[in-house]
C-alpha positions as CSV (number, residue, x, y, z in Angstrom):
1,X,121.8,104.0,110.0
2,X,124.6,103.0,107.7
3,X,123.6,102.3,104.5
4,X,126.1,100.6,101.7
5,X,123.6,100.9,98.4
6,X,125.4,98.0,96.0
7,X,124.7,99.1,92.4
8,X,124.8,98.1,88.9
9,X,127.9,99.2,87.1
10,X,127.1,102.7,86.5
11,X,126.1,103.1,82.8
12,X,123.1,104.8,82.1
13,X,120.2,102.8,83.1
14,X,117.1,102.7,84.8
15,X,118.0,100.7,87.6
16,X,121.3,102.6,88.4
17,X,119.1,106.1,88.1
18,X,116.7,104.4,90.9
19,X,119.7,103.4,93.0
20,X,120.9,106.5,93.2
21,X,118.0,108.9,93.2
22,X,116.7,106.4,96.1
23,X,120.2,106.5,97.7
24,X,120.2,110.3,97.7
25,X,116.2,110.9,98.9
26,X,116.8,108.5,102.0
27,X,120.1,109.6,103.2
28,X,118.4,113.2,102.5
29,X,115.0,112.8,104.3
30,X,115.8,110.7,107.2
31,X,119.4,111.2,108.0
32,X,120.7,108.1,107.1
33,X,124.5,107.8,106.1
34,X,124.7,106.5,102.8
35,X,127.3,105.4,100.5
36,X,127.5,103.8,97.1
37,X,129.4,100.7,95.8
38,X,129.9,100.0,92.4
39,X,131.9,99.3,89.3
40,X,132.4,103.3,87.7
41,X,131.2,104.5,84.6
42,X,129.0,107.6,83.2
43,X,126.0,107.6,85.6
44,X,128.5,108.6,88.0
45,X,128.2,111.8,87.2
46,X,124.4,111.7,89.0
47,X,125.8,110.1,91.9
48,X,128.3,113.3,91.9
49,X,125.3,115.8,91.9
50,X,123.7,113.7,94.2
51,X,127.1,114.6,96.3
52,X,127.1,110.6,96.9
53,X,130.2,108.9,98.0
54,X,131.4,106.8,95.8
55,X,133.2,103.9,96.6
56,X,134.9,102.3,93.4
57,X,134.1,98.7,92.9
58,X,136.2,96.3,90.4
59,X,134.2,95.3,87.4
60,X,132.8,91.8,86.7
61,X,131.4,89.5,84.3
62,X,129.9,87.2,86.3
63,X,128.2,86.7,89.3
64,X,128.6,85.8,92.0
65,X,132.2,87.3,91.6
66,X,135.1,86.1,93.9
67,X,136.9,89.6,92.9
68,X,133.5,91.5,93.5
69,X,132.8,89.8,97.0
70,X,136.2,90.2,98.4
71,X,136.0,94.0,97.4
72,X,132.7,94.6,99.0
73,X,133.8,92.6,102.0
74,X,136.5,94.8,102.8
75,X,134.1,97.9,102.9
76,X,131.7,96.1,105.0
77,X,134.5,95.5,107.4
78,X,136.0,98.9,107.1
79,X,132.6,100.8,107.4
80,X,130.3,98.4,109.3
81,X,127.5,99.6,107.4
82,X,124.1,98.8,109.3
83,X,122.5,97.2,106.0
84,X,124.0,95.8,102.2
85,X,121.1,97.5,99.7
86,X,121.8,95.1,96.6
87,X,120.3,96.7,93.2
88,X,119.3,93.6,90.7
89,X,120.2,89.8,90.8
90,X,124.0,90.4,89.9
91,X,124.9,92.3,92.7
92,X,122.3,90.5,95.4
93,X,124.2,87.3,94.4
94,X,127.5,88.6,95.5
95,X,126.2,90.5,98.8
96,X,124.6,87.5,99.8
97,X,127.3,85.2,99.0
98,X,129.5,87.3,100.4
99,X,129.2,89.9,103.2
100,X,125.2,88.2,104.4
101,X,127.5,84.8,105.2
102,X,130.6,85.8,106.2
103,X,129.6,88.8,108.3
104,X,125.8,88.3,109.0
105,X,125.3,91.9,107.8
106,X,122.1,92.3,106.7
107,X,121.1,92.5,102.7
108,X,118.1,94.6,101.4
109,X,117.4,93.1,97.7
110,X,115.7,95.5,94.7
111,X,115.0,93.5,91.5
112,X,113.4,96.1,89.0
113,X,113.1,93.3,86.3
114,X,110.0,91.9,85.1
115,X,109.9,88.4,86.8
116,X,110.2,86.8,89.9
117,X,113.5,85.1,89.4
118,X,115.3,82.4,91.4
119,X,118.6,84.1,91.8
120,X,117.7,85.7,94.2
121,X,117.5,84.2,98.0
122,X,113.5,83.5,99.4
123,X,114.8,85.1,102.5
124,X,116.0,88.0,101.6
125,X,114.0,91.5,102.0
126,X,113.2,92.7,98.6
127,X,111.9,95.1,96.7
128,X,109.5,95.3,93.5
129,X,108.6,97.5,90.4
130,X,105.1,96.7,90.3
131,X,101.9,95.7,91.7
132,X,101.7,92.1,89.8
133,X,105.1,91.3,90.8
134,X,104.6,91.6,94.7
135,X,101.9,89.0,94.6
136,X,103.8,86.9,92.2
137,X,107.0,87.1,94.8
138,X,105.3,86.4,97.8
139,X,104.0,83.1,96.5
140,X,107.0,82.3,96.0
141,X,109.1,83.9,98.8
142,X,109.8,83.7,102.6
143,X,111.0,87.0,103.5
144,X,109.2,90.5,102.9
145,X,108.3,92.0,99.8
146,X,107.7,95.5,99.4
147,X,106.5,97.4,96.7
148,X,109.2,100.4,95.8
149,X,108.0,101.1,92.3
150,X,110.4,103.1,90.0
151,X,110.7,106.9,91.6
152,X,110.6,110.0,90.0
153,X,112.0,113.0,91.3
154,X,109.4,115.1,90.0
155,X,111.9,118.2,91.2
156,X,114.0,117.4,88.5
157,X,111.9,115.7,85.6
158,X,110.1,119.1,85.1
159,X,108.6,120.9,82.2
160,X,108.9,124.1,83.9
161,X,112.8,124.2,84.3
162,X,114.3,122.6,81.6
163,X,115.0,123.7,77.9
164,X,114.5,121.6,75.4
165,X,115.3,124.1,72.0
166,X,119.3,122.7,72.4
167,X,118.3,119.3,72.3
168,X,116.2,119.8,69.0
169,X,119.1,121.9,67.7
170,X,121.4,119.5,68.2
171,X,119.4,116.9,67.1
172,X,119.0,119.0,63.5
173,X,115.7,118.6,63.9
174,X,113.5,120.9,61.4
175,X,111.5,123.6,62.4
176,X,107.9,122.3,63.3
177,X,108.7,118.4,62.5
178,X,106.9,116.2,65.1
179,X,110.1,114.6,67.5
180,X,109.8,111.1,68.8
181,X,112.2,110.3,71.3
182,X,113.5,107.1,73.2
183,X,116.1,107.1,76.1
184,X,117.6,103.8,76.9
185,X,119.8,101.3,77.5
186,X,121.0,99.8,73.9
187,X,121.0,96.2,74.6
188,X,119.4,93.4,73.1
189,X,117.9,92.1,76.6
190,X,114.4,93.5,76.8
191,X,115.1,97.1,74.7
192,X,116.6,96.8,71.4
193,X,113.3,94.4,69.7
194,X,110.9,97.5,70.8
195,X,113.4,100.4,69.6
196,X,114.5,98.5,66.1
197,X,110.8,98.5,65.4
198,X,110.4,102.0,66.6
199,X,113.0,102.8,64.0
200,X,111.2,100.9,61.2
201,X,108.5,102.2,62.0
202,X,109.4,105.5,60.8
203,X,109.3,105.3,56.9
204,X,105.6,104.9,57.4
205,X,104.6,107.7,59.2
206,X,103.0,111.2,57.5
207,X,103.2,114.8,58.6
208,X,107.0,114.5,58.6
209,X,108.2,113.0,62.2
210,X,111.7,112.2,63.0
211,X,113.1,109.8,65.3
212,X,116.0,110.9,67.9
213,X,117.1,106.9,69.6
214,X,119.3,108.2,73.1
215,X,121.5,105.6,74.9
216,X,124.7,103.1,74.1
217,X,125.3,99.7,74.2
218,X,125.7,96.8,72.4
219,X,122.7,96.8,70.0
220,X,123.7,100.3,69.1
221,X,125.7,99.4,65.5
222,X,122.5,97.0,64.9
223,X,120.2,100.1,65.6
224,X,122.4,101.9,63.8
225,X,122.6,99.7,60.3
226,X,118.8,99.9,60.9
227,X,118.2,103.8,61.5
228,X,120.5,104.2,57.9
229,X,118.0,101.5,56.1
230,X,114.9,103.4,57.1
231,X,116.8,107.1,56.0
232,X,117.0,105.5,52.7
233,X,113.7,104.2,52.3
234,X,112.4,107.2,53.4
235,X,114.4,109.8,51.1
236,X,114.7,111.8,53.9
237,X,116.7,111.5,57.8
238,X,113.7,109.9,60.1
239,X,115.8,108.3,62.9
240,X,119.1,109.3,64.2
241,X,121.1,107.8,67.3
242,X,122.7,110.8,69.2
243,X,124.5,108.3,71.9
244,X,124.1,108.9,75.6
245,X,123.5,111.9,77.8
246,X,124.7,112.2,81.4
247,X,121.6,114.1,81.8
248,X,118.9,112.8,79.0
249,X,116.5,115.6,80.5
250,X,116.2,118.1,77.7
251,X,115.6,115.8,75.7
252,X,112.7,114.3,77.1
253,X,112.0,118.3,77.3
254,X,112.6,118.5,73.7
255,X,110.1,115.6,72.7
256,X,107.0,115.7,71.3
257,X,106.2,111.8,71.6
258,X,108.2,109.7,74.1
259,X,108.6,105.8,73.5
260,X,110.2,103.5,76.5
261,X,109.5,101.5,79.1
262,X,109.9,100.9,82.9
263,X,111.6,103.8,84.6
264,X,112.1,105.9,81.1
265,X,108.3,105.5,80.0
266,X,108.1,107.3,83.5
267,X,110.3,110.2,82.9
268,X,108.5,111.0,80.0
269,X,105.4,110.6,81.4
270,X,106.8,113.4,84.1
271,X,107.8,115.7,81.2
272,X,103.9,116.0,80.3
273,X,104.5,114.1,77.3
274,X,102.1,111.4,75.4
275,X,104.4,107.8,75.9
276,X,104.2,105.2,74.2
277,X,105.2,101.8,75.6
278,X,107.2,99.0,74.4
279,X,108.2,95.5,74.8
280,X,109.1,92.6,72.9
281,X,107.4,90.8,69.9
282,X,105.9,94.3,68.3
283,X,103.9,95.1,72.2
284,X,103.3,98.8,71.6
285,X,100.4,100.5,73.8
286,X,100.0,104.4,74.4
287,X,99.4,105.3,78.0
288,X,95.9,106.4,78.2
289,X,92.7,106.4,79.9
290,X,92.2,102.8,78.8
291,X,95.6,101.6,79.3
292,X,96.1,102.8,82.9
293,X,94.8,100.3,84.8
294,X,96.7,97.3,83.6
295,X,99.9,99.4,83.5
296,X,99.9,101.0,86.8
297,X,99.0,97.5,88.0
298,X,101.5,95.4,85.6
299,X,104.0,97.6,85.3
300,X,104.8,99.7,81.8
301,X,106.4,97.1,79.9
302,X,104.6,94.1,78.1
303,X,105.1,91.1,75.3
304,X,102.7,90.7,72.4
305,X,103.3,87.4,71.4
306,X,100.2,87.5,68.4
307,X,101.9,87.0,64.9
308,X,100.8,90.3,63.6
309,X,102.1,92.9,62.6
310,X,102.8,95.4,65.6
311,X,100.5,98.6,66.2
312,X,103.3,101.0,67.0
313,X,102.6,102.9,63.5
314,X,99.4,103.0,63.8
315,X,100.1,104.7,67.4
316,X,102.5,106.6,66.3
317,X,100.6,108.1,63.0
318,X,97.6,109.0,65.0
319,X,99.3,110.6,67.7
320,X,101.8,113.1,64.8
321,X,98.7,114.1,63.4
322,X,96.5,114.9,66.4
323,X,98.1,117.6,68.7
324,X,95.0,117.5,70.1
325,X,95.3,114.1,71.8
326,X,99.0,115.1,72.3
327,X,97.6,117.2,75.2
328,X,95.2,115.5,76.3
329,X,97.0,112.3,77.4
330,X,100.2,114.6,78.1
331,X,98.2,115.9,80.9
332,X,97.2,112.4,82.1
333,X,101.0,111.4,82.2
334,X,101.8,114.6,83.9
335,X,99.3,114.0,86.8
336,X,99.8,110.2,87.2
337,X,103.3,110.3,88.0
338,X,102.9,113.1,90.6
339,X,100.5,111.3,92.5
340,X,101.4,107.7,92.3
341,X,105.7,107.9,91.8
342,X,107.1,110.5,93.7
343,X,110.4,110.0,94.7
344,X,109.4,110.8,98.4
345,X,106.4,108.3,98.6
346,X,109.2,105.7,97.3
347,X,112.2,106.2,99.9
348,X,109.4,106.2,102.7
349,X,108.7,102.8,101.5
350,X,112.3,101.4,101.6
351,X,113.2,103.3,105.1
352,X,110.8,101.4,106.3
353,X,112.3,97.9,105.1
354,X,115.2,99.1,106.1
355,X,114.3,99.4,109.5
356,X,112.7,96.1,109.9
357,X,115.1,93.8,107.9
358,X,116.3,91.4,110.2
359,X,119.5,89.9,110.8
360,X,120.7,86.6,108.9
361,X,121.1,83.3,110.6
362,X,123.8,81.6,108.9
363,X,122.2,78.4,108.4
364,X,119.2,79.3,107.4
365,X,120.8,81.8,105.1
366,X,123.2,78.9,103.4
367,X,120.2,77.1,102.9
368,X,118.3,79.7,100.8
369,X,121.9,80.2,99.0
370,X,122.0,76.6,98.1
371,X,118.7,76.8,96.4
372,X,119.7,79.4,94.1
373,X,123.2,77.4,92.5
374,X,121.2,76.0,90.2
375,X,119.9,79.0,88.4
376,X,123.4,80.7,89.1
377,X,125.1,77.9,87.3
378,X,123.1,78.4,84.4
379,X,123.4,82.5,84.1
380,X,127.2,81.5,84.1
381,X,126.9,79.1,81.2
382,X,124.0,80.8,79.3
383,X,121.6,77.8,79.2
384,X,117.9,78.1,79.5
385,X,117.2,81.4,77.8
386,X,118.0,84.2,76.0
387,X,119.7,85.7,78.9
388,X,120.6,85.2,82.4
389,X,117.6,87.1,83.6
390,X,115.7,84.5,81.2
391,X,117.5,81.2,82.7
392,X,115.9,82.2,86.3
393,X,112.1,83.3,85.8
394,X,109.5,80.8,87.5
395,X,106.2,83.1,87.6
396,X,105.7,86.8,86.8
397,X,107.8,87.1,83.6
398,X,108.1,89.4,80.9
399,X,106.2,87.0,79.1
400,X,103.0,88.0,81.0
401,X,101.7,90.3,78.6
402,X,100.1,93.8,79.0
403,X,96.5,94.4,76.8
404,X,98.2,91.5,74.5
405,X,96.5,88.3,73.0
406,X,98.4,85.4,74.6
C-alpha cells in the first residue's frame, strides 16, 4: 500500500514523534510505501534518520486551510497514495475537506489529545491514545475506533546505549545533585500549568535537586521569568531551560526523576526512570503500583481541579531523598512500557486499520463534514475555550481527572 502520513508541523512534539516513529515501523515491517507531508521544522531531523521522504508542506494557521488542502491535493494526485493518515484535528480537517471529497481517497484519523472532540468527522477511521477514550469515541462515532496508544521504540529509548554524563555536563549540573528532568512542548495548551509549578516547586525541595525544563515554544520566556524567580529564592540555580534537543534521549538518560505527560511520561518511563505525571490545576501523581491502573486505563495525563495546594513537592521531596524507591518504581516503568507500548504492538494495530478502512461515499462523507462547521467555526474565532482543542470537547476531556477529587 501507499501510505501519505499527514503530520503536525514538525516541531518537537509528542504527536509528530508518534507519526513518524509509526510511519517508519509500518513502512518497515510490512512493506508498505510510506511518505510524509508536512509543514518542516526540527523534528525533521527524526524523519531523516528514519530515512522518510519528506514531502514539504506550506505552513498554516488555521484549519481547514485552502493553501494546505490545495498542496496536499496535488500529492494525492501525483502519488495516488492508497490511504491519507491525518495526525490530530488540524490536519484531519484539511484531508477530509480536501483530498476525502474531492478525490474519495480514503482518510485514516489519529487524535492523540485527551477528548473526544467534534472536529473531527463520525465517519472517519480513527485512532486513540488510551483505553477511556475508545469507549468515549465510539459512543459517539460511526466509523472504527482503534486503540494505537503512544509507541515506544524501546530500540531506541534504552538505558543500555545511551550516555547521559554530556547531558549532566552540559546542563552544569553538580556532582551527585539529584536531576529532575521534563521534555516538552512549551506551550500554554495542556503543558506550561504543570511545568511552571514543577519549576516553583523547586525552592522547596532538600537534599539539593536541580531542575533541567527541555523544549521551546511560546510559554518558554514565561517559564523562563519563572525558573529566574525560583533561582533567587533559592540562593542557588534549581531550574534551568536548556531549549530543545533534536534527540532529547540523553537526557532522559541523564535524569534521575522524569516529570511529563502523554508520550514523554513514556520515554521516561522506557529510560528506567521514576515519572512523575502532570496536568493542569496542580494534578501531579507518580507512576506506581497504585497509580497504574487508572493511568494505563486513562491515559498519563490528568486535571486536579481541588483548590489545594498541588502534591508535586511532596512527590518530588520523597522521591530526592529515597534512592531506594527511585529503583524500585524505575523498574516498574522499565517493564510496563516493554510489555504494554512497544512500537511493534502499535504499527500492527494501525496496519490493520489500514487495511480495512473503507472508501468514502461522497454524500455521506459531506454530511459528517457538515456536522463539524460548527466546532470549526469556533477554533477559527477562538470562542468556547481556552483553545481550539477546548471549543470541540463533548465527552472524554482533559477535564476527566486521574486519582483527583472532582
Amino acid at each position: 500500500m501507499k501510505i501519505l502520513v499527514y503530520a503536525h508541523e514538525l516541531e518537537l512534539g509528542g504527536s509528530q514523534t508518534n507519526s513518524i516513529d509509526l510511519a517508519a515501523a509500518v513502512r518497515d515491517r510490512f512493506g508498505h510505501e510510506v511518505r510524509l507531508f508536512a509543514t518542516p521544522g526540527p523534528a525533521g531531523a527524526l524523519a531523516a534518520r528514519k530515512d522518510l521522504e519528506l514531502i514539504e508542506a506550506p505552513k498554516a494557521s488555521k484549519h481547514p486551510s485552502p493553501t494546505m488542502m490545495r498542496a496536499l491535493e496535488r500529492v494525492v494526485r501525483d502519488w495516488r497514495p492508497d490511504i491519507v493518515h491525518a495526525w490530530e484535528w488540524p490536519q484531519i480537517a484539511d484531508a477530509c475537506f480536501g483530498p476525502q471529497i474531492r478525490h474519495r481517497t480514503r482518510v485514516v484519523a489519529s487524535n492523540m489529545s485527551m477528548a473526544v472532540l467534534r472536529s473531527i468527522p463520525g465517519g472517519v477511521p480513527l485512532t486513540v491514545g488510551y483505553p477511556g477514550l475508545v469507549e468515549a469515541s465510539r459512543d459517539r462515532r460511526s466509523g472504527p475506533v482503534v486503540l494505537v496508544e503512544p509507541p515506544v521504540d524501546t530500540a531506541a529509548d534504552d538505558p543500555a546505549v545511551i550516555d547521559g554524563s554530556p547531558f549532566r555536563a552540559a546542563t552544569g549540573v553538580p556532582d551527585g545533585a539529584c536531576l529532575i528532568v521534563v521534555v516538552s512542548r512549551l506551550v500554554d495548551w495542556m503543558k506550561a500549568d504543570g511545568i511552571a509549578r514543577a519549576i516553583d516547586a523547586m525552592p522547596e525541595l532538600t537534599g539539593g535537586a536541580v531542575l533541567a525544563v527541555v523544549g521551546e515554544g511560546s510559554a518558554a520566556p514565561m517559564l523562563e521569568a519563572r525558573a529566574q524567580a525560583a533561582n533567587a529564592r533559592a540562593g542557588r540555580r534549581v531550574a534551568v531551560l536548556t531549549g530543545a534537543l533534536a534527540d532529547p534521549r540523553p537526557a532522559y538518560a541523564a535524569a534521575d526523576i522524569m516529570l511529563g505527560m502523554g508520550g514523554s511520561a513514556l520515554r521516561g518511563m522506557a529510560f528506567g526512570k521514576p515519572t512523575v505525571v502532570l496536568g493542569e490545576g496542580g494534578f501531579a501523581r507518580l507512576f506506581d503500583e497504585q497509580s497504574a491502573t487508572a493511568f494505563l486505563r486513562h491515559g498519563f495525563y490528568g486535571v486536579d481541579r481541588q483548590e489545594a495546594p498541588s502534591e508535586l513537592p511532596g512527590i518530588l521531596d520523597a522521591l530526592v531523598g529515597d534512592s531506594a524507591l527511585r529503583e524500585r518504581v524505575g523498574r516498574l516503568s522499565y517493564e510496563t512500557v516493554r510489555e504494554r507500548f512497544s512500537l511493534d504492538a502499535m504499527a500492527d494495530r494501525l496496519d490493520a486499520l489500514y487495511r480495512t478502512a473503507p472508501v468514502p461515499r461522497r454524500w455521506p462523507a459531506l454530511l459528517d463534514l457538515a456536522r463539524t462547521v460548527p466546532s470549526l467555526v469556533r477554533s477559527q474565532t477562538g470562542r468556547g475555550g481556552r483553545s481550539a482543542a477546548d471549543a470541540t470537547v463533548t465527552g472524554a476531556a482533559p477535564s476527566v481527572p486521574i486519582g483527583s477529587v472532582a
